[in-house]
C-alpha positions in Angstrom: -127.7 -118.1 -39.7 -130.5 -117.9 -37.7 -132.8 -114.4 -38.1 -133.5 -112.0 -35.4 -136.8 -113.0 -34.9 -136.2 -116.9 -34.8 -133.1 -116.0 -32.4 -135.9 -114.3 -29.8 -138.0 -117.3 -29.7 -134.8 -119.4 -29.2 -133.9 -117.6 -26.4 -137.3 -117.3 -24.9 -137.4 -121.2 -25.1 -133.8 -121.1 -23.2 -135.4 -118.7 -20.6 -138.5 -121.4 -19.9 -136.3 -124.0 -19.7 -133.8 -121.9 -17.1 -137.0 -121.5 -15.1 -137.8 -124.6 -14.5 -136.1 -126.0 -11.2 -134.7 -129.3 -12.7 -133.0 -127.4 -15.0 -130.3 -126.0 -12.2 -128.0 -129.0 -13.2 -127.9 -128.2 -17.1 -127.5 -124.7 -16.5 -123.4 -124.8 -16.9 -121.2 -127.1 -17.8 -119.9 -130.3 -16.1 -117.0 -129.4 -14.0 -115.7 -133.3 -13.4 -114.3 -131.9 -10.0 -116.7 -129.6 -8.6 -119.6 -132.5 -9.8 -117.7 -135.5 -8.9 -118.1 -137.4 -11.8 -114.2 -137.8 -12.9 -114.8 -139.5 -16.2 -117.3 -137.5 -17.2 -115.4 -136.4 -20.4 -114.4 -140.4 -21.0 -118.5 -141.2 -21.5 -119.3 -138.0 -23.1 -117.7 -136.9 -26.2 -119.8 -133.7 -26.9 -120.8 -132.1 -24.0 -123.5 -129.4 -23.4 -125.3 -127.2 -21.6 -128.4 -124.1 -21.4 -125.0 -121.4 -21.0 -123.2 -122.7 -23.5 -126.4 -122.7 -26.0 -127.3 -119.5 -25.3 -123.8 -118.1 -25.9 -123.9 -119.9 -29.3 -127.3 -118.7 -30.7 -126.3 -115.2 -29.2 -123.0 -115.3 -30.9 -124.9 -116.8 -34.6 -123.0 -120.2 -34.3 -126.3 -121.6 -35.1 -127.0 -122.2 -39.3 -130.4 -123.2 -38.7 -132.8 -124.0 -36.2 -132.2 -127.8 -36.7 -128.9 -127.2 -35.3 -130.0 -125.5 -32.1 -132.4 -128.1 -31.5 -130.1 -130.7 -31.6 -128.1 -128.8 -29.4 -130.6 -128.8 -27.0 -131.7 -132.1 -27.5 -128.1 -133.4 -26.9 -128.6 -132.3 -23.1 -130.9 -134.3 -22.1 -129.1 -137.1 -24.4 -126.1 -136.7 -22.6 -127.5 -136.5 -18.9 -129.3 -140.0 -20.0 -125.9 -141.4 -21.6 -124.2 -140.6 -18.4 -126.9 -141.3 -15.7 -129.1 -143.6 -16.9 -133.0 -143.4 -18.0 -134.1 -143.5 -14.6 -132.0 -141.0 -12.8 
């Protein structure tokens, strides 16, 4: 599990990345309807998003800091597995 004081720079890292105005799209998760991308969950097997991290790191799903970062990481993976590099 990850310790208290990891968990608060984790969340401050969340926080900048929330601020940022690109982020507005990876805030929640994909909603296939709402977003109009219907086979959303056919191109992406492990979905993610900044509301669904922070609810894991806040409720210590997280072993390690590895796995948080991946986490993260796999948002941006995803949005480029779906979109494209250039989008």
């Amino acid at each position: 599990m990850i310790n208290a004081d990891l968990k608060e720079k984790c969340l401050k890292i969340l926080d900048e990345l929330v601020s940022h105005p690109i982020s507005t799209v990876f805030q929640e998760p994909v909603d296939p309807v709402l977003d109009e991308v219907p086979d959303y969950f056919d191109v992406i097997k492990e979905p993610s998003d900044l509301s669904t991290v922070r609810e894991r790191l806040l409720s210590n799903k997280y072993s390690n800091l590895q796995e948080f970062k991946r986490e993260v990481n796999l948002i941006w993976e995803n949005a480029v597995t779906y979109n494209g590099k250039t989008s």
